[in-house]
C-alpha positions in Angstrom: -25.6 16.1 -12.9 -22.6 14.4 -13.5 -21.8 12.0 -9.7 -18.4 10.6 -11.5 -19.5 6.7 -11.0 -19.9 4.6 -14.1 -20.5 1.1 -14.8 -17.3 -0.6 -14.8 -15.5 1.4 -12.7 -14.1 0.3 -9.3 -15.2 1.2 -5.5 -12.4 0.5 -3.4 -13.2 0.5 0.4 -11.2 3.4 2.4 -9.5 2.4 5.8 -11.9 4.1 7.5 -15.0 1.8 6.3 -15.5 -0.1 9.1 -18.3 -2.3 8.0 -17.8 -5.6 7.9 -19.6 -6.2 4.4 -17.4 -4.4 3.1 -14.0 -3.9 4.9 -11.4 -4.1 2.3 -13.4 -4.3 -0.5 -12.8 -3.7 -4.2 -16.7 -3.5 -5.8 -16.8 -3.4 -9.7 -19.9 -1.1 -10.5 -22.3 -3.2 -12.6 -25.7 -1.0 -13.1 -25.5 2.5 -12.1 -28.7 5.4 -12.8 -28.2 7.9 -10.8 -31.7 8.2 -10.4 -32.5 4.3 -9.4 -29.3 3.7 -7.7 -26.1 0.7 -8.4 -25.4 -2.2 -8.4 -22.1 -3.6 -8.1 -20.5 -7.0 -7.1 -17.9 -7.5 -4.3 -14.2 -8.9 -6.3 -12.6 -10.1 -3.8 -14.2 -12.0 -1.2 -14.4 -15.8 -2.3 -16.2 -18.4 -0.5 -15.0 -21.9 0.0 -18.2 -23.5 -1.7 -16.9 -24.9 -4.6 -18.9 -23.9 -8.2 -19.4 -27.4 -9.0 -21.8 -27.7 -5.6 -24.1 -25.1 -6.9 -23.6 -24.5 -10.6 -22.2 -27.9 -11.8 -22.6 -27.1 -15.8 -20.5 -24.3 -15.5 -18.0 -25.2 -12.9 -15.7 -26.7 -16.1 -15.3 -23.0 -17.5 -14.9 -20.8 -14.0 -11.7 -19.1 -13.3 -8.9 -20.4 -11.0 -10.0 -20.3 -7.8 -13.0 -23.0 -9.1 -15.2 -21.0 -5.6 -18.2 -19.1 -6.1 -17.6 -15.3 -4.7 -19.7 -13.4 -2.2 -20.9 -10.6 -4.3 -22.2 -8.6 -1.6 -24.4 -8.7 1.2 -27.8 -8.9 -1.0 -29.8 -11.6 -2.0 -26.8 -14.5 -0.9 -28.8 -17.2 -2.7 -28.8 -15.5 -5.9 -26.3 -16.1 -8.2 -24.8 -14.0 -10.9 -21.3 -14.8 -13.4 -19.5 -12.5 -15.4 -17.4 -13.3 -18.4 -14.7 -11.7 -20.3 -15.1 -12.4 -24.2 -12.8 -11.1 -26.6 -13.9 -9.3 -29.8 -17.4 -7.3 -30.6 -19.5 -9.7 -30.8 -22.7 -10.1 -28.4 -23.6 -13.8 -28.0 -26.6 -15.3 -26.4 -26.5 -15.6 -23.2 -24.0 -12.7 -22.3 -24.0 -8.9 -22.1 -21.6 -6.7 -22.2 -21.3 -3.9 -19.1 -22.1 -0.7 -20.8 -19.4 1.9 -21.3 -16.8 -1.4 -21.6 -14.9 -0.8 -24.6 -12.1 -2.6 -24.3 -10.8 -4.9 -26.4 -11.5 -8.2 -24.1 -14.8 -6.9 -22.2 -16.8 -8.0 -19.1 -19.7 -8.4 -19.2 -23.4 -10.6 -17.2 -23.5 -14.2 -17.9 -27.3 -15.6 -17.8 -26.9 -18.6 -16.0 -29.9 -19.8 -16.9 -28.3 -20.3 -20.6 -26.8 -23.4 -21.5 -22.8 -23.5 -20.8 -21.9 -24.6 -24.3 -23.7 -21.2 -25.9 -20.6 -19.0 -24.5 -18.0 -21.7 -23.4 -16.0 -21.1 -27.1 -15.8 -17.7 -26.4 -14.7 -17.5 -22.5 -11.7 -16.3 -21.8 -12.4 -15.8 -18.3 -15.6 -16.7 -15.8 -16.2 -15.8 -12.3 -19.4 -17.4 -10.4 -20.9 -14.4 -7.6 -23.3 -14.8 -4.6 -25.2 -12.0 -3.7 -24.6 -8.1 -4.9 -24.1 -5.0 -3.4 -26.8 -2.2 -3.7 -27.5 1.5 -3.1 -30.0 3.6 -3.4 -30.6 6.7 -5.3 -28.1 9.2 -4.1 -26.8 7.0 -1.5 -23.6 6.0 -2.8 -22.5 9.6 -4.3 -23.2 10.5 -0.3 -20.6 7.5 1.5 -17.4 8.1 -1.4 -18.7 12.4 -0.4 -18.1 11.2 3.6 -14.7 9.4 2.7 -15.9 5.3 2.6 -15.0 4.7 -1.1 -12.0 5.6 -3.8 -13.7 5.6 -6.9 -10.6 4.2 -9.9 -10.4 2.9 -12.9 -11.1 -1.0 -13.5 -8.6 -3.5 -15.3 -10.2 -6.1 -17.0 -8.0 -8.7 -14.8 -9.4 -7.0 -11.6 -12.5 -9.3 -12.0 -10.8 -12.3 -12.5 -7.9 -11.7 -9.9 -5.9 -15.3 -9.4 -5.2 -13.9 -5.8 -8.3 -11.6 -5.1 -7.4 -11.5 -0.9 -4.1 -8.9 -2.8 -6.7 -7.5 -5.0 -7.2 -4.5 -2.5 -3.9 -3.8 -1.8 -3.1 -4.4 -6.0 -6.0 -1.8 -6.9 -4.2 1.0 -4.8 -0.5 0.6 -5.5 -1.1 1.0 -9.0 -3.1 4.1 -8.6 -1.3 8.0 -8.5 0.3 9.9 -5.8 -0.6 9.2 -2.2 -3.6 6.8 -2.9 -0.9 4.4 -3.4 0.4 5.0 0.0 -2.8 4.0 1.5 -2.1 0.6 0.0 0.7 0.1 2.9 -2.4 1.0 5.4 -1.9 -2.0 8.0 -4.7 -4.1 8.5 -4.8 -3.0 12.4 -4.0 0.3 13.0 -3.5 0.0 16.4 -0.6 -2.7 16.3 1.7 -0.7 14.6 
């Protein structure tokens, strides 16, 4: 059965997610089976720990802001990158999120490699803590009970230079009234 979620597509919190891991959220789905679950990784929620404090050899190639992100809310001290590389090619040390065919694709960084494998072929790097998880089925259940739009990524949305608009970007760009929800104040209640 087809449940509509791919890798490299976007969950974008609704207004009516409430919890605070993910309030205002826009996740980029990294591993999805619909039997084993997904994994995705939280875009816009940068820390202010700096990459060269806990990844020094690769805090030269990191995108602008040089901060590591919070992923999501498991596994904090575990880090994870990913890197947009332009062409077909498949070096050591990088893979490409499946189903990304465009022509400058995303795709996992093993940090464990050394910097200088992939740092000719970067165009962009972005440092996570943490990821987001879900279970088999559970997912497909919260976007069913209205937590999560489920849109089309840009490669830029990984590497957003102002990821606290990233949100608010996502929806405006997206048909009919989900851009409307864009304008969705932050508290409902003062306006």
């Amino acid at each position: 059965m087809e449940d509509g979620i791919t890798v490299g597509t976007l969950l974008v919190a609704t207004p009516q997610l409430d919890d605070p891991n993910f309030r205002r959220t826009v996740v980029l789905v990294v591993e999805h089976d619909g039997d084993g679950g997904t994994l995705g990784v939280v875009l816009n929620r940068p820390t202010e720990v700096p990459v060269d404090r806990v990844l020094p050899p690769w805090a030269e190639l990191v995108t602008v802001p040089s901060v590591v992100f919070q992923g999501g809310p498991v596994a904090l001290d575990n880090a994870l990158a990913l890197a947009r590389l332009p062409g077909e090619d498949e070096p050591l040390g990088w893979r490409a999120l499946d189903g990304d065919s465009s022509v400058a694709r995303v795709g996992l960084v093993d940090l464990d490699a050394p910097p200088a494998l992939l740092a000719p072929e970067l165009l962009q790097l972005r440092v996570f803590a943490g990821y987001a998880g879900w279970g088999a089925g559970q997912l497909l259940g919260e976007i069913e009970d209205g937590a999560w739009y489920l849109v089309s990524a840009e490669a830029g949305d990984v590497f957003a230079a102002e990821p606290e608009h990233l949100w608010q970007q996502v929806l405006r760009r997206q048909a009919g009234d989900l851009a409307f929800v864009s304008t969705f104040p932050d508290d409902p209640t003062l306006n």
